[in-house]
C-alpha positions as CSV (number, residue, x, y, z in Angstrom):
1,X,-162.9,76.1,118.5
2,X,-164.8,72.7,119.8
3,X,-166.4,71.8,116.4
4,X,-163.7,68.3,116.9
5,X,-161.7,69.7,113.9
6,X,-159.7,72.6,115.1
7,X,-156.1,70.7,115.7
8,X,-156.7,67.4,113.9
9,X,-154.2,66.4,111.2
10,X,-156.5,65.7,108.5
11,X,-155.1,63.6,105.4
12,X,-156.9,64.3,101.7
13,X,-156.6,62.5,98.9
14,X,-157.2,63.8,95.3
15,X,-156.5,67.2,97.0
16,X,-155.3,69.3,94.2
17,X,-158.5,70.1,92.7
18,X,-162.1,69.9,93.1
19,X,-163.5,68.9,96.2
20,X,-160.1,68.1,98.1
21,X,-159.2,71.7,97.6
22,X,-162.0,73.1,98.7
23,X,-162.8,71.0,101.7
24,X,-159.0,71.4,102.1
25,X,-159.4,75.1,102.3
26,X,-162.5,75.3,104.8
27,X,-161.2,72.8,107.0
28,X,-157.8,75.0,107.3
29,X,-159.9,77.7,108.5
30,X,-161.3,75.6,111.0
31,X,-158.1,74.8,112.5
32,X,-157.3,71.8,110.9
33,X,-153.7,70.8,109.6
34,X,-153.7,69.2,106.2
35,X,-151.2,67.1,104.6
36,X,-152.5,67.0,100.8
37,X,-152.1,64.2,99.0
38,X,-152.2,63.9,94.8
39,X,-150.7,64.0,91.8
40,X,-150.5,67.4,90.9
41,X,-147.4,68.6,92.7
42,X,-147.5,72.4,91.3
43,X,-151.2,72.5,92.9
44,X,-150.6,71.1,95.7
45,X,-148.3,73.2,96.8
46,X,-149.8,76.3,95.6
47,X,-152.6,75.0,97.5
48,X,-150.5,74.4,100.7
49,X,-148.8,78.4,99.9
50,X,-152.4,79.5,99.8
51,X,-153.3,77.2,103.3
52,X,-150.5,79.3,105.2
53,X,-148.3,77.5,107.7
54,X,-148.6,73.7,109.1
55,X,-149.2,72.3,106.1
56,X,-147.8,69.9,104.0
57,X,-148.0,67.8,100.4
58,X,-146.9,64.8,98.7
59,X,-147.3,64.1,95.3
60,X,-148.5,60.3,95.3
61,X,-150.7,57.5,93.5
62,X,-153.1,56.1,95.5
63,X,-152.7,53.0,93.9
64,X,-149.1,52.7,94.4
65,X,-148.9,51.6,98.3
66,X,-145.2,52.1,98.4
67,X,-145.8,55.8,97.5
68,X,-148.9,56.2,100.0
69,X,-147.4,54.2,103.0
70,X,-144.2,56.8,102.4
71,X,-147.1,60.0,102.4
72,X,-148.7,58.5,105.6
73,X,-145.3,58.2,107.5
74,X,-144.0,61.5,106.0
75,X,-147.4,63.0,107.2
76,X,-147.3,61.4,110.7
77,X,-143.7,62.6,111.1
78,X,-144.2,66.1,110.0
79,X,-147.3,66.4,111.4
80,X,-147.3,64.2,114.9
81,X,-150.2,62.2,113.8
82,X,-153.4,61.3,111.6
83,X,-156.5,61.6,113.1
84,X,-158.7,61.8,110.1
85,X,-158.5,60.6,106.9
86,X,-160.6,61.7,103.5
87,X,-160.5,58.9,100.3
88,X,-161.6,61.2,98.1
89,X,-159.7,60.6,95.1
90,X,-161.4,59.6,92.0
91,X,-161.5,59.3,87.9
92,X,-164.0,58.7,85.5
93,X,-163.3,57.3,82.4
94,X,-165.6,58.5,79.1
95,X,-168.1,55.6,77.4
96,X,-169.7,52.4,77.5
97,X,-168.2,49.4,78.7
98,X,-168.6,48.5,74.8
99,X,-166.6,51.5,73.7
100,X,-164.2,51.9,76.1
101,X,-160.8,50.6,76.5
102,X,-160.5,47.9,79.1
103,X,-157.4,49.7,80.8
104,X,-159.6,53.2,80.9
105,X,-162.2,50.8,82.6
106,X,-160.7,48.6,84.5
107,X,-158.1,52.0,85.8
108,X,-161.2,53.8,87.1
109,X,-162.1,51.0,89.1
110,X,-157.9,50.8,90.2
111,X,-158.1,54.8,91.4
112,X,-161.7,55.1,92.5
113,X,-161.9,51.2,94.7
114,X,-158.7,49.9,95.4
115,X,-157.0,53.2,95.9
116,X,-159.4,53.7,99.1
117,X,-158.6,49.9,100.0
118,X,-155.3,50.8,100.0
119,X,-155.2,54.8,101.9
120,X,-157.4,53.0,104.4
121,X,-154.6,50.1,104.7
122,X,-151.7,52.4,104.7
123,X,-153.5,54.7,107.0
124,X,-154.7,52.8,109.5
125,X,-152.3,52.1,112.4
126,X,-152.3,56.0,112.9
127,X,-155.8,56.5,112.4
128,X,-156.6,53.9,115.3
129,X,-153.8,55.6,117.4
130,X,-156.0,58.8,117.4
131,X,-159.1,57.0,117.4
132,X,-160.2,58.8,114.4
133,X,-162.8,59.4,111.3
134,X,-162.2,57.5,108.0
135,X,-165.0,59.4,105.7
136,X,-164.7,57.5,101.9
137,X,-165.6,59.3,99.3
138,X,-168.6,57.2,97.6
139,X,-171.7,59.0,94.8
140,X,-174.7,58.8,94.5
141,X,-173.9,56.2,91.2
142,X,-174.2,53.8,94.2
143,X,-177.7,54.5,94.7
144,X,-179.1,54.1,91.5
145,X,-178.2,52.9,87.9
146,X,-177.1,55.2,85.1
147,X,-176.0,54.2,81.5
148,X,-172.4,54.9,80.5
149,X,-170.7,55.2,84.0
150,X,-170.8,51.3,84.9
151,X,-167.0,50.7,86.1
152,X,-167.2,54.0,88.1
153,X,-170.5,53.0,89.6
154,X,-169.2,49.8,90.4
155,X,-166.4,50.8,92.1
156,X,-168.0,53.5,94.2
157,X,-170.7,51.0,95.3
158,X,-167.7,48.8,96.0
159,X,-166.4,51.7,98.3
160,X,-169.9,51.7,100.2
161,X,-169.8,48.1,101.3
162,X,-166.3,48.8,102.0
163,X,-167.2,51.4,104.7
164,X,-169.9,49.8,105.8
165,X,-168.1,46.7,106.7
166,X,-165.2,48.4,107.6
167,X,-167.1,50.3,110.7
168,X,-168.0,46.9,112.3
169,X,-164.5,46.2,112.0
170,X,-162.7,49.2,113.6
171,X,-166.0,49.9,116.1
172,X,-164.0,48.3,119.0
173,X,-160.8,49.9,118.7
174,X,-162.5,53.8,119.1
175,X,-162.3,54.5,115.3
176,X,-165.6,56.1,112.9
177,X,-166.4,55.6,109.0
178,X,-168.4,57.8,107.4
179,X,-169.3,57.6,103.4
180,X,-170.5,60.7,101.5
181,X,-172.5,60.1,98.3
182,X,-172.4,63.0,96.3
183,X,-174.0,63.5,93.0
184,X,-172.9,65.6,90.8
185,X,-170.8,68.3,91.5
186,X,-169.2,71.3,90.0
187,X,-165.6,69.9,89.7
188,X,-163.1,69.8,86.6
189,X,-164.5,66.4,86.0
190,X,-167.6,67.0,85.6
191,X,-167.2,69.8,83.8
192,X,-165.1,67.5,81.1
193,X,-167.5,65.3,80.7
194,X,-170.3,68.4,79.9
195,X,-167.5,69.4,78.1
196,X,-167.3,66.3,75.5
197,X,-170.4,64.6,75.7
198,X,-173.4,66.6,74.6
199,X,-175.4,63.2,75.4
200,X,-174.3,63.5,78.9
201,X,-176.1,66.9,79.3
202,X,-179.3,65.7,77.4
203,X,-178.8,62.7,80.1
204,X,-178.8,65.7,83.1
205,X,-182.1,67.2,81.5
206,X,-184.0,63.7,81.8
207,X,-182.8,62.6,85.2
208,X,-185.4,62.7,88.1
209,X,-184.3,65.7,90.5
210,X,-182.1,65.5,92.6
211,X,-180.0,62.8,90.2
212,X,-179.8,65.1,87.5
213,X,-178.7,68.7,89.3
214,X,-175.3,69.9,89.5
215,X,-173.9,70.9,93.0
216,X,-171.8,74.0,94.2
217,X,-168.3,72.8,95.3
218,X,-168.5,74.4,97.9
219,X,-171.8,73.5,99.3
220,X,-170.4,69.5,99.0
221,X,-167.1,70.6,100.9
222,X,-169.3,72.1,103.2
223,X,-171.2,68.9,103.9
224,X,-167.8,67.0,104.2
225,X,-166.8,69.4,106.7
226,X,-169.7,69.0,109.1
227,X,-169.7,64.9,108.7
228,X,-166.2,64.9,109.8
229,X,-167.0,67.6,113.0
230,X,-169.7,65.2,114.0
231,X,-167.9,61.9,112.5
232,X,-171.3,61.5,110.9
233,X,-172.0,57.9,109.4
234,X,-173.5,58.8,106.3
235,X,-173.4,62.0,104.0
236,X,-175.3,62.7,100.6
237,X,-175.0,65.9,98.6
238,X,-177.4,67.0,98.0
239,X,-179.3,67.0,101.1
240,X,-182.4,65.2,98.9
241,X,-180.8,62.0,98.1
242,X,-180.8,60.5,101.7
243,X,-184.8,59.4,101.5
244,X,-183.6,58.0,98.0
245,X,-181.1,55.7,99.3
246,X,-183.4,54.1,101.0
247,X,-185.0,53.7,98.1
248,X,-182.5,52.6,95.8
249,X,-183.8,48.8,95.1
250,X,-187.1,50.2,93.6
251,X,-184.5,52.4,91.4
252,X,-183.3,49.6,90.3
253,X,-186.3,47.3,89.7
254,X,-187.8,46.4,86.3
255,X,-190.4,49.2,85.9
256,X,-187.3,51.9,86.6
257,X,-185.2,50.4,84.4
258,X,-187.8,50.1,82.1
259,X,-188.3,53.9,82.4
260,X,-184.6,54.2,82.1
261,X,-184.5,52.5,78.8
262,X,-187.2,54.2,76.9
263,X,-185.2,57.4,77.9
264,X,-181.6,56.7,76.8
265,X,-182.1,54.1,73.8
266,X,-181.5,57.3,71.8
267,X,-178.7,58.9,74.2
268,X,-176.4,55.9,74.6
269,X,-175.6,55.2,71.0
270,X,-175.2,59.1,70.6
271,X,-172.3,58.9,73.8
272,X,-170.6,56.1,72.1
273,X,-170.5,57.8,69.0
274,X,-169.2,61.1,70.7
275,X,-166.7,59.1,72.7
276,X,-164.7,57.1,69.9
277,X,-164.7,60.6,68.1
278,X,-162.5,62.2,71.1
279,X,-160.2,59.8,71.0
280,X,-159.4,59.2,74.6
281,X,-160.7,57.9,77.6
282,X,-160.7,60.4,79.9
283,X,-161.5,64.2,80.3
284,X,-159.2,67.0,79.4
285,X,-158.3,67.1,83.2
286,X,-158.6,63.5,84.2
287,X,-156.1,62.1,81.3
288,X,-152.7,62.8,82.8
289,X,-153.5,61.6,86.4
290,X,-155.4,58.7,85.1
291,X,-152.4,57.5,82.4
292,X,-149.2,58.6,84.1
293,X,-146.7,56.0,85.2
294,X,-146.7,55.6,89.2
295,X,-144.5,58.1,90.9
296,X,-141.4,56.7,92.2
297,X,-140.5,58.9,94.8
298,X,-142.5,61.2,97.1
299,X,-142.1,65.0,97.2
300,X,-143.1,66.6,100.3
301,X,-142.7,70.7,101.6
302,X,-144.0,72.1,104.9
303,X,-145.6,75.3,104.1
């Protein structure tokens, strides 16, 4: 194949579920040879089993750059190389920022901001070696302003500016950024939150289209899978939230916002409510990767 994926060593991030997996899964049949990278080590490599041959896994924090600079060499030895690079891993932490925890807040902005920071630092050297494709993982919670999610908007507007300055910086030297803004998509996470919060899918109901539909996995993986072919700039899943990006100023002006209030002063006190009654901060499938103690030591297998 010519599609510019069919031999690349392509490094994923939050791979052992959701969209990693799946992108992880269409771009091995494109070619590609993955080195999966999370915290899930009985996924990943059931993952990698299911992948086939040339693949490989390490169990890693992204905010931990001793244990992501020892995935990016063990990757570049195993695998000759990184040419492309996906920051894709994420959390979400549950509730307001007056409800929830200041270390469930100030964590999702740890995983979701500064672990890109630090993949792209670790990364780097080998990525400019190939002359390859960064694409970071963004959402369309950069676009436009929705109660209850602010640290994990923040930090995924944080990783847009991040990209966006970080093209003019690696331009020169042969190397691409792309940043995908999905909205929301059929993962684990979301699914916790649906899950937990019956506020959150009142929240959906309300939403202007295309903010408040949910996405096929497989249709966003999709999308990540032809931005990286064509080292595309920009990526938004769906399709429909491109003209609203450019947008987004008038989604946050007064008159939306005052929109936006009449429609959750009812919904946000209900979400806090719901949140301090789970009892944690995180979803059912978030809470162990987003509380565990950093992993000390990285496990890798070639399957």
């Amino acid at each position: 194949m010519t599609d510019g994926i069919s031999g690349k060593v392509v490094l994923i991030t939050g791979a052992a579920r959701g969209i990693g997996a799946e992108l992880a899964r269409m771009l091995a049949t494109r070619g590609a040879r993955l080195s999966l990278v999370g915290l899930e080590p009985d996924r990943l490599a059931a993952l990698a089993r299911e992948l086939g041959d040339g693949h490989v896994w390490f169990e890693c924090d992204v905010t931990d750059q001793a244990a992501l600079e020892r995935a990016v060499e063990g990757t570049a030895q195993t695998l000759g190389g990184i040419d492309v690079v996906v920051a894709n891993a994420g959390i979400a932490s549950n509730g307001t920022v007056a409800v929830g925890p200041v270390d469930a807040l100030v964590r999702t902005i740890e995983v979701n901001l500064i672990g890109v920071v630090r993949t792209v630092s670790a990364t780097l050297p080998h990525v400019t070696a190939a002359r390859g494709y960064y694409l970071l993982v963004s959402s369309a919670a950069a676009l436009a302003p929705l109660p209850g999610i602010s640290t994990y908007a923040a930090a995924k507007s944080g990783v847009e500016q991040f990209g966006n300055v970080l093209r003019l910086e690696v331009a020169h030297k042969g190397v691409g950024v792309g940043i995908a803004h999905p909205s929301w998509i059929d993962t684990d996470m979301v699914r916790d939150v649906q899950h937990d919060l019956a506020s959150f899918n009142e929240m959906l109901a309300i939403l202007p289209w295309p903010f408040g539909s949910i996405t096929p996995v497989q249709t966003c993986a999709a999308a990540f899978v032809k931005a990286i072919g064509r080292r595309k700039r920009k990526v938004y899943v769906p399709g429909a939230l491109a003209p609203l990006a450019a947008l987004r100023y008038l989604l946050a002006s007064p008159l939306s916002e005052y929109v936006m209030r009449r429609r959750t002063r009812r919904l946000i006190p209900q979400a806090e409510r719901e949140v301090l009654n789970l009892n944690r901060s995180f979803g059912l499938n978030s809470a162990e990767r987003a509380c565990r103690p950093k992993v000390e030591d990285t496990t890798t297998r070639e399957r």
